[in-house]
N, C-alpha and C positions, 0 to 999 in steps of 0.2 A: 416493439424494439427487438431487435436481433445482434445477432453478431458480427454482420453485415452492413449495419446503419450505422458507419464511422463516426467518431466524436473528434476535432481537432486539440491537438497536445498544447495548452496551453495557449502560448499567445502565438505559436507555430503555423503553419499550414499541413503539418505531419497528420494525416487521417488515421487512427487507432479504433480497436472495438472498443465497445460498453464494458465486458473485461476482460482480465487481462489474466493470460495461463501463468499462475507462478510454479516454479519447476524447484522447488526446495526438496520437493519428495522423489526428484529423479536420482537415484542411486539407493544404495543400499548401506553404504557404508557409518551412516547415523542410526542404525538398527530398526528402524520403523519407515525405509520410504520403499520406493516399487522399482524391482530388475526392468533390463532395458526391455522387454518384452509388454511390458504394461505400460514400459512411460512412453515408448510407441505409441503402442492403442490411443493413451491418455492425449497424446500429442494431435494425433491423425481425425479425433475425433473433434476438439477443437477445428485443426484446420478444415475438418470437411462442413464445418459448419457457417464459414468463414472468417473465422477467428484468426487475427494476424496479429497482436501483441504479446509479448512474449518477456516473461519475467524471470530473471537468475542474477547468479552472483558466484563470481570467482570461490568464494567459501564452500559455497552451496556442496556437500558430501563431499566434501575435499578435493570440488574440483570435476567431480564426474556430471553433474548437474551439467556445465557446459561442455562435457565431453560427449555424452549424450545427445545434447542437441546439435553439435556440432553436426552429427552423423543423419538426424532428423533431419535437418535446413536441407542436406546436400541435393542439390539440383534445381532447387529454389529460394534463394537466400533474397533475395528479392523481393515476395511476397511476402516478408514478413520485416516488422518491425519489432528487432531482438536488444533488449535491455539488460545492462549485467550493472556488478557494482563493487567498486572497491573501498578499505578500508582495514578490513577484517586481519588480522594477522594468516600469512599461510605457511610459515615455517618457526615452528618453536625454535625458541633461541635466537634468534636475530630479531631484534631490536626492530631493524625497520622493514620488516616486513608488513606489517600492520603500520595504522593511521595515514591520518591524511595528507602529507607532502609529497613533494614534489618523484622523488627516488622511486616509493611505494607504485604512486599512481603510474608511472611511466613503464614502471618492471610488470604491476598489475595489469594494465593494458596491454602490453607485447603478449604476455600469459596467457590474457586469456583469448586472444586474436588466434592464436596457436590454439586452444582446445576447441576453441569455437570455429575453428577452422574457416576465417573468413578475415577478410581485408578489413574491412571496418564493422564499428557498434554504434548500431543507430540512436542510443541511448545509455549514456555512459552516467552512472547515479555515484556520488558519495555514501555512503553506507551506512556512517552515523559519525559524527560532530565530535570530534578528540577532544576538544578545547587544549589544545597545543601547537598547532600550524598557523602561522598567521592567512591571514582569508587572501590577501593579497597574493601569496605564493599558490594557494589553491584555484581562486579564479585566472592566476595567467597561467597555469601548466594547463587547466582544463584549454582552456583558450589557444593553447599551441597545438593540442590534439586536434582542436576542431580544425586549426588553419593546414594542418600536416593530413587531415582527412581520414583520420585512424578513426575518430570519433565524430556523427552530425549534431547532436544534441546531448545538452547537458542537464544533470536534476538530482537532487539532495535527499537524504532519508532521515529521519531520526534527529531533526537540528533545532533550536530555538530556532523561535520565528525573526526574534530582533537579526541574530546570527545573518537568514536567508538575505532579511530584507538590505543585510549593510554590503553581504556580496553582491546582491543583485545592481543596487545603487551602484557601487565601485566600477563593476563593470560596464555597466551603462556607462559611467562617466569616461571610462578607458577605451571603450571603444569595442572591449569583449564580449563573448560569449555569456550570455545570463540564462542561470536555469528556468526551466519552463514546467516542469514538473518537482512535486514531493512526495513523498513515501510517510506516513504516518501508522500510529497504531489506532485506529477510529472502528467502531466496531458499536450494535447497542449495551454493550457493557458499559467499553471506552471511548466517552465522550468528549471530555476535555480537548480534544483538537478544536471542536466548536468555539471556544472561550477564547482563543485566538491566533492558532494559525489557521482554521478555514476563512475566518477576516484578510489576514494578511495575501492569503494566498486569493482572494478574490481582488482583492485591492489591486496587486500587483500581475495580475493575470497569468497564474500558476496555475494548474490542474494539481490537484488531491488527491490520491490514489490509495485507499484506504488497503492495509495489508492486516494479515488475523482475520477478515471480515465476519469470521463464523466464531471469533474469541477462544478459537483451540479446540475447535468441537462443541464447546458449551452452548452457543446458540443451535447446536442441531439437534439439542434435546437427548445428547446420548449419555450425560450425567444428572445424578442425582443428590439431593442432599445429602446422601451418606456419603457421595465421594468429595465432599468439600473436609470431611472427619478423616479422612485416607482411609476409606475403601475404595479399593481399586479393580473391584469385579466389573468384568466385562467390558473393561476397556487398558489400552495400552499406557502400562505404568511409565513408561519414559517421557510421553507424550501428555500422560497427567501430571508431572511433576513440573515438566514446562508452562505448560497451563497455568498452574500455580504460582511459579515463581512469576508470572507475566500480569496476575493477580487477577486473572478472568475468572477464578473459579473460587466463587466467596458465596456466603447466602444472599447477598443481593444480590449476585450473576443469577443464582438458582430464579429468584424471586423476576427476575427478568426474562427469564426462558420458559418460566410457566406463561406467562403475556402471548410472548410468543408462537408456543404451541397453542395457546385458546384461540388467536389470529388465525393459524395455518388451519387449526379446525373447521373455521367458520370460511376461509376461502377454498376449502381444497388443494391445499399448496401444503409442501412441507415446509420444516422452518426452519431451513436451510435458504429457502428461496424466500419464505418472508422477509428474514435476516437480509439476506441481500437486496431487497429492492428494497426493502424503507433506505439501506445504504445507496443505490444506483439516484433515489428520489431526491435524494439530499444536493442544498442548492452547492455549485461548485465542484461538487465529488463529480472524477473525469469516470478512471474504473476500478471498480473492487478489485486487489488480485485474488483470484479462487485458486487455492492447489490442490492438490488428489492424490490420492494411494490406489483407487481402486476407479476403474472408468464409470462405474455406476456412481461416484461421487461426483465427477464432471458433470454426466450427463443431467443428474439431479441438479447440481447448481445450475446451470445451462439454463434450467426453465423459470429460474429466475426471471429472466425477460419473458415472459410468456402471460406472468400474472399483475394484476393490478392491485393496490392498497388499496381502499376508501380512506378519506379522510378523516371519517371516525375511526379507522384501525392505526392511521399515523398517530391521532391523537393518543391515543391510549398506549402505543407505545411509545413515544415521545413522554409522556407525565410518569410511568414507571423507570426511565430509564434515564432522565433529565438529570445533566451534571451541575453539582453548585456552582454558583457565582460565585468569580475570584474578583479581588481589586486590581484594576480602576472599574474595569464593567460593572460589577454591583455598584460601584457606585453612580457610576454613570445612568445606570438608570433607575437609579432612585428619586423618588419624590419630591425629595428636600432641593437635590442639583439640580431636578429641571424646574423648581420654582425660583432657585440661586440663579439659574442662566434668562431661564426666560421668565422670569416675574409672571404677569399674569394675559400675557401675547401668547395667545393659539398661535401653534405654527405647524403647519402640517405639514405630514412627511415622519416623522419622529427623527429618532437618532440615527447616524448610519453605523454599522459594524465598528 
């Protein structure tokens, strides 16, 4: 696999890489990402590799994330398939700057057309699910952007799954625009997408784009059980506090990054790249987004395609990292219900998702 062997965006024809550059760290202005000097390099080495998906967000460093690449794209805007995302508030004090209607998304897309210095956003995502906008106001604005040509493709981050799946329906039945991609926190810490949006998102033939894929650093092995106590030697305090509140850094994170590194030991891969292909492996997941501070972290994650799991190394990270059963699923595959459903009729095939 490379970065060059395209994967299709859902139920689209849009050809994308295996991953995808997220650009959270271009700017400076959040105290921990990389001047435009590096998010070059970060950029160019991507595309020289043939990497064309391209991950930001109106918020992203208040805005310099897409101002930056705005100046990257220039000359070839073309080549690349550039996703941004609205939702996020970008002016304290007003009210509707932030969430999901109709006002937001329309001012937010003019915005960021204007940083991103380009006609249209080949992928325009909702950001994260208000529970305040009615779904119907959000699928026909998106749906105007696609038919006015500002926007070709639309896709959701951070949403219940019932949420996705009553847009998607609605639109289907209206005649609009239905998202083709989601944005999740899935990661081997953060599992729980398994339990039921990577179902839903199979079902309805959505691509999964796993974002954190490294859990904040903690799958690279550059924390310790002492930084789960608040030490914060030798690494970036802003950046562990994040971590934290996002809940990736617990003694079962630690307990799961030891696995990890015994894996990257025994294949000669860091675990960085382990971390990422048990992610790439997984059934439905389109692409990790990877981001960088430093182009030695690209280039490292990069080789993530490069190495292969064994099956005894999915297993064993798969049973350390394995998230509970919720209801209905637990129940669903419990003993009791498939004696309740199917009495005592072999039926092969098992359950589906």
């Amino acid at each position: 696999m490379q970065l060059d062997h395209y994967k299709l965006l859902g139920s689209t024809g849009l050809r994308v890489s295996p991953l995808c550059l997220g650009t959270m760290t271009f700017g400076t202005e959040w105290g921990w990402g990389s001047d435009e000097a590096v998010s070059r390099e970060i950029f160019e080495r991507y595309a020289e590799r043939g990497g064309n998906f391209i991950d930001t967000a109106n918020y992203y460093t208040g805005g310099s994330s897409e101002r930056l690449l705005g100046k990257f794209l220039k000359g070839r805007r073309q080549r690349f398939v550039v996703g941004t995302k609205y939702s996020l508030h970008m002016e304290p004090g007003n009210p509707n700057s932030g969430g999901n209607h109709r006002k937001n998304m329309m001012e937010s897309v003019n915005a960021s057309l204007e940083r991103l210095d380009t006609d249209y956003i080949d992928l325009l995502w909702l950001h994260a699910w208000e529970f305040r906008t009615p779904v119907e106001e959000v699928m026909r604005a998106f749906d105007d952007l696609v038919r006015q040509g500002k926007v070709h493709y639309i896709a959701i981050s951070d949403a219940p799954g019932w949420k996705v799946a009553q847009a998607n329906t609605l639109a289907e039945q209206r005649g609009w625009t239905k998202f083709c991609a989601y944005q999740a926190h899935y990661n081997l810490i953060e599992r729980t997408s398994e339990l039921e949006l990577l179902p839903m998102c199979r079902e309805l033939g959505i691509s999964l784009m796993p974002w954190s894929p490294l859990a904040g650093g903690v799958l690279s092995g550059k924390y310790t059980r002492e930084h789960v106590t608040g030490d914060t030697d030798g690494v970036d305090a802003a950046r562990t506090g994040m971590t934290k509140a996002l809940g990736q850094l617990t003694d079962r994170a630690i307990d799961i990054a030891e696995v990890v590194k015994e894996v990257a030991a025994e294949t000669g891969a860091s675990p960085s790249q382990v971390s990422l292909r048990w992610l790439i492996d997984q059934p439905g997941v389109l692409a990790p987004i990877v981001g960088a501070r430093k182009l030695s972290h690209l280039t490292d994650n990069l080789k993530a395609l490069d190495i292969e799991l064994s099956a005894e190394h999915h297993a064993r990270l798969d049973s350390v990292s394995k998230p509970e059963p919720i209801f209905p699923g637990n129940f669903a595959a419990s003993d009791a219900f498939r004696v309740a459903v199917d009495g005592e009729t072999v039926i092969e095939g098992g359950f589906r998702a």
